[in-house]
N, CA, C and O atoms as a GROMACS GRO file, in nm:
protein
  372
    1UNK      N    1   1.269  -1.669   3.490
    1UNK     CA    2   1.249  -1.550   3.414
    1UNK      C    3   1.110  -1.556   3.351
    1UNK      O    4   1.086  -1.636   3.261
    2UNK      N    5   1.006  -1.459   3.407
    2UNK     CA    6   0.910  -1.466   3.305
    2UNK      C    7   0.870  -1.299   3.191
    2UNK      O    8   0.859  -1.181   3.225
    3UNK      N    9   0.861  -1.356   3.077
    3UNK     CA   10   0.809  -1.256   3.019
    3UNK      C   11   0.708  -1.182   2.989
    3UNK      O   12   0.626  -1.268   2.956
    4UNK      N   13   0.633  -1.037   2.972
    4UNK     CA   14   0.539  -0.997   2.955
    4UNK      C   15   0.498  -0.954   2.815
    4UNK      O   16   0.580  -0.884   2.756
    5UNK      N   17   0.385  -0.985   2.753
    5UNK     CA   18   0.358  -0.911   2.653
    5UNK      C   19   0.254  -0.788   2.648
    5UNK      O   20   0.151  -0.802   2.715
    6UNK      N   21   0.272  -0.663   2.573
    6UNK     CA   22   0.146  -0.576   2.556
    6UNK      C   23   0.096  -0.564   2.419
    6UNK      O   24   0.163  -0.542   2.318
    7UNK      N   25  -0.039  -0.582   2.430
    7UNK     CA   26  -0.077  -0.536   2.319
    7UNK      C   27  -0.125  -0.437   2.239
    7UNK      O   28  -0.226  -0.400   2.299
    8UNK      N   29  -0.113  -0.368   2.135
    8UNK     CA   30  -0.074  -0.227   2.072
    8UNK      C   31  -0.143  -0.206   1.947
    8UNK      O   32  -0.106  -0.240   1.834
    9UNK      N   33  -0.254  -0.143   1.982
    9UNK     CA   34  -0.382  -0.131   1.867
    9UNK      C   35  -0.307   0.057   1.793
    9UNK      O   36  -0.259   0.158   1.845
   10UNK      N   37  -0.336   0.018   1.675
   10UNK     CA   38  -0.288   0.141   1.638
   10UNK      C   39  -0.434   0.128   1.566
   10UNK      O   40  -0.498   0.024   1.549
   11UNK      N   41  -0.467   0.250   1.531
   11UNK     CA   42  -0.575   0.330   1.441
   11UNK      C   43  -0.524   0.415   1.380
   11UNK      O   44  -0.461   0.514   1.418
   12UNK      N   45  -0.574   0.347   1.201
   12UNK     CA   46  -0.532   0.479   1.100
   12UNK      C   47  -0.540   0.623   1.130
   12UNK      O   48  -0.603   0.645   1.234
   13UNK      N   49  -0.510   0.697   1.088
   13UNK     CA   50  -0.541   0.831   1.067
   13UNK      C   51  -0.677   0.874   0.973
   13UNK      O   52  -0.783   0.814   0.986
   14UNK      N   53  -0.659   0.981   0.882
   14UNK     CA   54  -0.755   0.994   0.766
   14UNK      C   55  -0.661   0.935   0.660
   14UNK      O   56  -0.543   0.909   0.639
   15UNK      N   57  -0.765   0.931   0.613
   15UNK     CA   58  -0.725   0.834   0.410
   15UNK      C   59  -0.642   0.969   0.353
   15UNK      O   60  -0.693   1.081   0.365
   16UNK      N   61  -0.500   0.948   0.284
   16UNK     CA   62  -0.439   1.079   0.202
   16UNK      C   63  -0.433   0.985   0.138
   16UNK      O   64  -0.544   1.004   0.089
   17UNK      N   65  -0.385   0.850   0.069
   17UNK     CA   66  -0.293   0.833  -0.071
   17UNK      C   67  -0.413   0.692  -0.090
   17UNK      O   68  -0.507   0.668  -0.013
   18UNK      N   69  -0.388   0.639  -0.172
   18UNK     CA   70  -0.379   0.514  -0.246
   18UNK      C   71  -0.247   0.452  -0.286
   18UNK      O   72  -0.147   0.509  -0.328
   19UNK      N   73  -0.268   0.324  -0.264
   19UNK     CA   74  -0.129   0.258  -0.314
   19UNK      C   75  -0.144   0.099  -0.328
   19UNK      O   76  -0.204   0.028  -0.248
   20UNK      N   77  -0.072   0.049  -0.455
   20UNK     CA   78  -0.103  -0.096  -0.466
   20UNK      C   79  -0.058  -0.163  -0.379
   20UNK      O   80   0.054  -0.159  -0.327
   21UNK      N   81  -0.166  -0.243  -0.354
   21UNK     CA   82  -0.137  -0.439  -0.273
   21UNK      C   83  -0.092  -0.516  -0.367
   21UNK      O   84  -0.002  -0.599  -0.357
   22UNK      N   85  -0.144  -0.494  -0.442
   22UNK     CA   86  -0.118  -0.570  -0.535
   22UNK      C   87  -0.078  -0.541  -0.666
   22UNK      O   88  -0.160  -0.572  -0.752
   23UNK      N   89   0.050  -0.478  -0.712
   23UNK     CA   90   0.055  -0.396  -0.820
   23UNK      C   91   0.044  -0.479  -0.959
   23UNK      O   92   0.090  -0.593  -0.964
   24UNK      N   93  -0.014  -0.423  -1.061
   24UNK     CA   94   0.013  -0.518  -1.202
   24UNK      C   95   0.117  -0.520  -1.279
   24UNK      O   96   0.194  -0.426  -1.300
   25UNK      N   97   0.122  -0.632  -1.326
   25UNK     CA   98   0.212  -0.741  -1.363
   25UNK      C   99   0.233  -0.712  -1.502
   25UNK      O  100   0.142  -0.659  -1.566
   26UNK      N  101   0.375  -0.749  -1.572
   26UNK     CA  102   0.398  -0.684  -1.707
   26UNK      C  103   0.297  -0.861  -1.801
   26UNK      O  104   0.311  -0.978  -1.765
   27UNK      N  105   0.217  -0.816  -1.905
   27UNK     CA  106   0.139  -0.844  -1.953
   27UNK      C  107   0.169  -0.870  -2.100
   27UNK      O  108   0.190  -0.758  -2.148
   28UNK      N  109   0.181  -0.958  -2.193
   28UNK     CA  110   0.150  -0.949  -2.336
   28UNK      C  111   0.010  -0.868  -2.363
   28UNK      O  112  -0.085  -0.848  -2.288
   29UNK      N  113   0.036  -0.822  -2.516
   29UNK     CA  114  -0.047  -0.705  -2.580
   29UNK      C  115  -0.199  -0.831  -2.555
   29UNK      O  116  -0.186  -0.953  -2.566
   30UNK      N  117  -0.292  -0.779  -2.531
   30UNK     CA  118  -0.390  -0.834  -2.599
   30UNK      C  119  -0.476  -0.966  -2.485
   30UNK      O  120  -0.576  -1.034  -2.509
   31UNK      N  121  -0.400  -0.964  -2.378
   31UNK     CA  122  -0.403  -1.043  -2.282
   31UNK      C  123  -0.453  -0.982  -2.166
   31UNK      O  124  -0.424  -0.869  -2.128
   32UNK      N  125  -0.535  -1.069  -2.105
   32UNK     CA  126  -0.644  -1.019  -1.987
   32UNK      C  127  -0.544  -0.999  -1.854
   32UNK      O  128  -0.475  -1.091  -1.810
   33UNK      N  129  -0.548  -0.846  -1.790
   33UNK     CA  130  -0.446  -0.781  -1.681
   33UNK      C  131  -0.472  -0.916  -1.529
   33UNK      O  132  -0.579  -0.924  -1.467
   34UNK      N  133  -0.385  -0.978  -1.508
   34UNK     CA  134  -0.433  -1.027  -1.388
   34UNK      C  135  -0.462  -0.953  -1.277
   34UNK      O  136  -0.380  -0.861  -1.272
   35UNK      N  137  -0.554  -0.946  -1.168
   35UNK     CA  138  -0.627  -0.868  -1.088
   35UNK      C  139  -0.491  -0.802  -1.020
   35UNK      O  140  -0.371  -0.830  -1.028
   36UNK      N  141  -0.574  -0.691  -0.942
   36UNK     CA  142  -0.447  -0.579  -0.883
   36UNK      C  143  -0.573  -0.564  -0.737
   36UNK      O  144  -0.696  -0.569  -0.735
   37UNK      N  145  -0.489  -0.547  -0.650
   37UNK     CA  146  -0.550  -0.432  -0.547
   37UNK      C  147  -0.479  -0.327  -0.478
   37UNK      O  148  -0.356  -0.328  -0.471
   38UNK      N  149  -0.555  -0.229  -0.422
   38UNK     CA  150  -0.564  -0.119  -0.422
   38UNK      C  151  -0.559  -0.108  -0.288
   38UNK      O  152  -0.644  -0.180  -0.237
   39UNK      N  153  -0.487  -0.039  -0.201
   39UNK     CA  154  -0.536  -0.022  -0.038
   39UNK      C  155  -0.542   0.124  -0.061
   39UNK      O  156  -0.489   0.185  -0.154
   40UNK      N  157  -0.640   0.189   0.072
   40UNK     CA  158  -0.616   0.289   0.100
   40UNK      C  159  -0.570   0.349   0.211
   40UNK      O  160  -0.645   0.328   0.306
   41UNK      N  161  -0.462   0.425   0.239
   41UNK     CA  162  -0.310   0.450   0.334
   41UNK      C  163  -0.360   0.588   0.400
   41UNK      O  164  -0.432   0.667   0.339
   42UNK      N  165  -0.312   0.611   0.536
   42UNK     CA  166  -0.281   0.726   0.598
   42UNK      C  167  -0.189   0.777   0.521
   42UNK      O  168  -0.133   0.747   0.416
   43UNK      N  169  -0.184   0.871   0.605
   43UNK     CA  170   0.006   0.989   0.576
   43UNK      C  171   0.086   0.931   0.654
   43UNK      O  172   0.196   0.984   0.650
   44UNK      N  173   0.077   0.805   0.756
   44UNK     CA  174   0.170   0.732   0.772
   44UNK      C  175   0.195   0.586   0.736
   44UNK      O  176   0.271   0.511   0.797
   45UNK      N  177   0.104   0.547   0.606
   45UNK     CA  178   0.125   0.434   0.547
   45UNK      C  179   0.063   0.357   0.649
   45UNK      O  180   0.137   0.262   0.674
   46UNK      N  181  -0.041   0.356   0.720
   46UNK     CA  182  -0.116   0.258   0.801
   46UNK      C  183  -0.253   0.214   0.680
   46UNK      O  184  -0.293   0.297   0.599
   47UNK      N  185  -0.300   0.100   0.688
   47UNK     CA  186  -0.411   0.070   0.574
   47UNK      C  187  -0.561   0.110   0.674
   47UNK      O  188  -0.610   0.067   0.779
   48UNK      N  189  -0.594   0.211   0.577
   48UNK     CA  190  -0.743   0.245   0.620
   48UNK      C  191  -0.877   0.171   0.594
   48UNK      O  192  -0.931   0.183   0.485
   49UNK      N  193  -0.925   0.104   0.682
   49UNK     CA  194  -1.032  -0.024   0.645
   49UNK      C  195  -1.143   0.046   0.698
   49UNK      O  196  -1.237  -0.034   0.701
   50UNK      N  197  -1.183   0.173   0.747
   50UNK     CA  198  -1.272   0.205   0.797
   50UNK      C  199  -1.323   0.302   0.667
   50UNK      O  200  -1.431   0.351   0.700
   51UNK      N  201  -1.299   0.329   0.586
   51UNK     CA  202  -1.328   0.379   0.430
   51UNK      C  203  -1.333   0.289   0.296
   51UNK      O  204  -1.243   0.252   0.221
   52UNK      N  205  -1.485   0.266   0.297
   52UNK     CA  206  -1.469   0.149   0.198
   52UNK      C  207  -1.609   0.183   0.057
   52UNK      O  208  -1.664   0.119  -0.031
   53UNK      N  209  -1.612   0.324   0.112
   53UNK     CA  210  -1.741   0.355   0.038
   53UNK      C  211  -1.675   0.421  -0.102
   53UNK      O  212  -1.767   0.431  -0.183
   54UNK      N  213  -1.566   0.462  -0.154
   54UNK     CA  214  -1.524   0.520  -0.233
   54UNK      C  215  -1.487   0.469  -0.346
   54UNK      O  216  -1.439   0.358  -0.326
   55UNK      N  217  -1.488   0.511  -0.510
   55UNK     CA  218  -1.477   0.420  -0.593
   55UNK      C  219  -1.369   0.464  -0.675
   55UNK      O  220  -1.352   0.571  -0.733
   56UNK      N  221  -1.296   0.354  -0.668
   56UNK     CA  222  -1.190   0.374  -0.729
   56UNK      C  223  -1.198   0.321  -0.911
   56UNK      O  224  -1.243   0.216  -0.957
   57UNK      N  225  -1.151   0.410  -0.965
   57UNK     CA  226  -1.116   0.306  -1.174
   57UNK      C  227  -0.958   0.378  -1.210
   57UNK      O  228  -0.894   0.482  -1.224
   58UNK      N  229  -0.956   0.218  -1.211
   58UNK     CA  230  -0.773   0.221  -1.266
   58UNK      C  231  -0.770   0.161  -1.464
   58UNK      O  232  -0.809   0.054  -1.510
   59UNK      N  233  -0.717   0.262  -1.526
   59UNK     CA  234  -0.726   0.260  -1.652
   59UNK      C  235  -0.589   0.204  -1.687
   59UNK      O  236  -0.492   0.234  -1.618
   60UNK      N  237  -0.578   0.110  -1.808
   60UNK     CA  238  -0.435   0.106  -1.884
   60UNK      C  239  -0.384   0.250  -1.962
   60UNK      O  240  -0.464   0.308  -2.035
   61UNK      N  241  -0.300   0.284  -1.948
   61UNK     CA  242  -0.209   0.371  -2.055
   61UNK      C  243  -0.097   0.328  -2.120
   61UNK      O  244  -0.025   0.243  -2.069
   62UNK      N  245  -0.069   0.388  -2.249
   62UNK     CA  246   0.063   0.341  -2.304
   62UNK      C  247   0.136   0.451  -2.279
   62UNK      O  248   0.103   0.559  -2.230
   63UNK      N  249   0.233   0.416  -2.316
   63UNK     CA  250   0.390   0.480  -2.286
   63UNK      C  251   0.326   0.600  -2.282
   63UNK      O  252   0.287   0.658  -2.181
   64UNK      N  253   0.310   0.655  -2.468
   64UNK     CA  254   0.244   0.778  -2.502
   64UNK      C  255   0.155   0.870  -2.426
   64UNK      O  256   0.160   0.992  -2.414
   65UNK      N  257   0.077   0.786  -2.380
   65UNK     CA  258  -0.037   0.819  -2.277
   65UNK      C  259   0.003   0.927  -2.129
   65UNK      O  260  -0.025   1.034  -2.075
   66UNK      N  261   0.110   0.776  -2.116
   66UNK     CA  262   0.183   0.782  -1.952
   66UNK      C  263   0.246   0.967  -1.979
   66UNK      O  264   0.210   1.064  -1.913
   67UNK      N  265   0.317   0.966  -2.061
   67UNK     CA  266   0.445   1.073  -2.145
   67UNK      C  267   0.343   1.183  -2.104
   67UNK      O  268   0.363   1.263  -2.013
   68UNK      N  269   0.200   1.178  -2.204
   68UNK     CA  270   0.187   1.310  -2.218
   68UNK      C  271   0.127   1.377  -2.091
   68UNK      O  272   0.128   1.498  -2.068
   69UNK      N  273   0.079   1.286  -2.018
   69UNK     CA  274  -0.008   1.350  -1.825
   69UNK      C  275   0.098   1.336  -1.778
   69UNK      O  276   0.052   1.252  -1.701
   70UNK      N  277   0.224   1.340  -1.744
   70UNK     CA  278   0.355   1.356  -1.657
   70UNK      C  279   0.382   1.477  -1.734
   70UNK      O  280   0.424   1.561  -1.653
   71UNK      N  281   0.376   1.538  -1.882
   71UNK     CA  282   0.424   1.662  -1.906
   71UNK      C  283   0.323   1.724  -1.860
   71UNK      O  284   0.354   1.792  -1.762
   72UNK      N  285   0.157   1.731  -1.904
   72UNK     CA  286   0.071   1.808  -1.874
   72UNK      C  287   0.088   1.822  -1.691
   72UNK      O  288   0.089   1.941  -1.660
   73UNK      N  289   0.096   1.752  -1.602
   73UNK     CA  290   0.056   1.762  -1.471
   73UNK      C  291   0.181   1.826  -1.438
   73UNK      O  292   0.173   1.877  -1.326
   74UNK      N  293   0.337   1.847  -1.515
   74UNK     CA  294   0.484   1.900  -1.488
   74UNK      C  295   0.429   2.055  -1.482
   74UNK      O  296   0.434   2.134  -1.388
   75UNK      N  297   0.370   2.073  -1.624
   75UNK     CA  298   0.340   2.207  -1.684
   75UNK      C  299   0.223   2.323  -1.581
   75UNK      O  300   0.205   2.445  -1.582
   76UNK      N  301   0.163   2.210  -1.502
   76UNK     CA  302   0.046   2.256  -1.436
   76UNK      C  303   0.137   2.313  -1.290
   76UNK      O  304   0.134   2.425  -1.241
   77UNK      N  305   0.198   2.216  -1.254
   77UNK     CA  306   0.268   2.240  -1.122
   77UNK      C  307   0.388   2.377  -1.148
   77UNK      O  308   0.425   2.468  -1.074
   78UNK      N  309   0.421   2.340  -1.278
   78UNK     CA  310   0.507   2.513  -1.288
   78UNK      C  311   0.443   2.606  -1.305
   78UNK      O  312   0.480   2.699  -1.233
   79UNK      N  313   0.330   2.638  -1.393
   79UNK     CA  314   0.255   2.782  -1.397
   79UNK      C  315   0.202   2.756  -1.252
   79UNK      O  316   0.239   2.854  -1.188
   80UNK      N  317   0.110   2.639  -1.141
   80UNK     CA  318   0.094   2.700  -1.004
   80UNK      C  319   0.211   2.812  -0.940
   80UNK      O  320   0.205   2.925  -0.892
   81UNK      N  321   0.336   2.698  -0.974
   81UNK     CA  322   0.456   2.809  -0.873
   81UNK      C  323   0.507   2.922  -0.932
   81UNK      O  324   0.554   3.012  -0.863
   82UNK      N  325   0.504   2.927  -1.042
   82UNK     CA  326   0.539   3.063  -1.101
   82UNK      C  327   0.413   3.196  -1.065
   82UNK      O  328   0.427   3.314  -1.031
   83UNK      N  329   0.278   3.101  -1.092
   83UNK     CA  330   0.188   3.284  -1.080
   83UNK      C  331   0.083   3.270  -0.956
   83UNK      O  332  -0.009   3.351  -0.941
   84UNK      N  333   0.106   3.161  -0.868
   84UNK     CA  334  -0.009   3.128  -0.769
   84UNK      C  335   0.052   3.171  -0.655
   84UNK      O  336  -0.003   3.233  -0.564
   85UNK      N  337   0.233   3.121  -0.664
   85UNK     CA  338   0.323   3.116  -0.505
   85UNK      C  339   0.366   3.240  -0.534
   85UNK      O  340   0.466   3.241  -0.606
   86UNK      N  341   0.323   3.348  -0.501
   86UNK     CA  342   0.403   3.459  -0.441
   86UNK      C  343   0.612   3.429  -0.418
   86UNK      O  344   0.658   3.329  -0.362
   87UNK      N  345   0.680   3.520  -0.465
   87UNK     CA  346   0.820   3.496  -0.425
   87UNK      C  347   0.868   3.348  -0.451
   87UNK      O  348   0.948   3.284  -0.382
   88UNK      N  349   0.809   3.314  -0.554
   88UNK     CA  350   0.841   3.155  -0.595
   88UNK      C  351   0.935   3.167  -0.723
   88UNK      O  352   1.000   3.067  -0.754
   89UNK      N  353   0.942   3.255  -0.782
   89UNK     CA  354   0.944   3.248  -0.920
   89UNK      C  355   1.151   3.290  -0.883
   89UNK      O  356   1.205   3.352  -0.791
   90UNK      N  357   1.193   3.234  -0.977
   90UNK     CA  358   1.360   3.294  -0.959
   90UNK      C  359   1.411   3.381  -1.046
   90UNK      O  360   1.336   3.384  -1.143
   91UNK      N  361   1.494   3.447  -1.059
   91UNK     CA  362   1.554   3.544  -1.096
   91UNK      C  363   1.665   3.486  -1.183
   91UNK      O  364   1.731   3.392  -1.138
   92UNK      N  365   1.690   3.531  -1.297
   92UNK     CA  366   1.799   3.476  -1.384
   92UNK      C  367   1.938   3.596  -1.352
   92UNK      O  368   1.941   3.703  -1.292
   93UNK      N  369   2.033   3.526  -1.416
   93UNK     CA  370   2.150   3.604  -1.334
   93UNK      C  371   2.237   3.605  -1.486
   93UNK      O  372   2.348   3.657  -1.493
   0.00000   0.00000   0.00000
């Protein structure tokens, strides 16, 4: 019996997301973040190495911080669908 192998080059797509390699680690107050990295992903989660010119800055937030850009970016995405999407908006009953 002999077996064959093929070999199977895939190539990213274009760059859509970012996503950690290395995500950070829960930390005491006051204490230096141990390093994180960053890949950058197709729309099918393949790592894009042919885009390396772009600059990425990743900031700490606190809770507070986190809280208030998840309401602001909630608030943004409902006035889009309410007055941007045509026939988006619902009807109360």
């Amino acid at each position: 019996m002999s077996a064959s192998t093929s070999v199977v080059s895939v190539s990213p797509a274009a760059a859509t997301r970012l996503a950690f390699a290395t995500p950070p680690r829960a930390t005491t107050i006051g204490s230096v973040l141990a390093p994180i990295a960053i890949e950058i992903l197709d729309e099918f989660g393949n790592v894009v190495t042919s885009d390396n010119t772009d600059r990425v800055t990743v900031g700490v937030a606190s809770a507070r911080q986190l809280h208030r850009w998840q309401r602001h970016h909630h608030e943004r995405r409902q006035w889009r669908r309410d007055f941007l999407e045509p026939g988006s908006q619902q009807t109360g009953t």
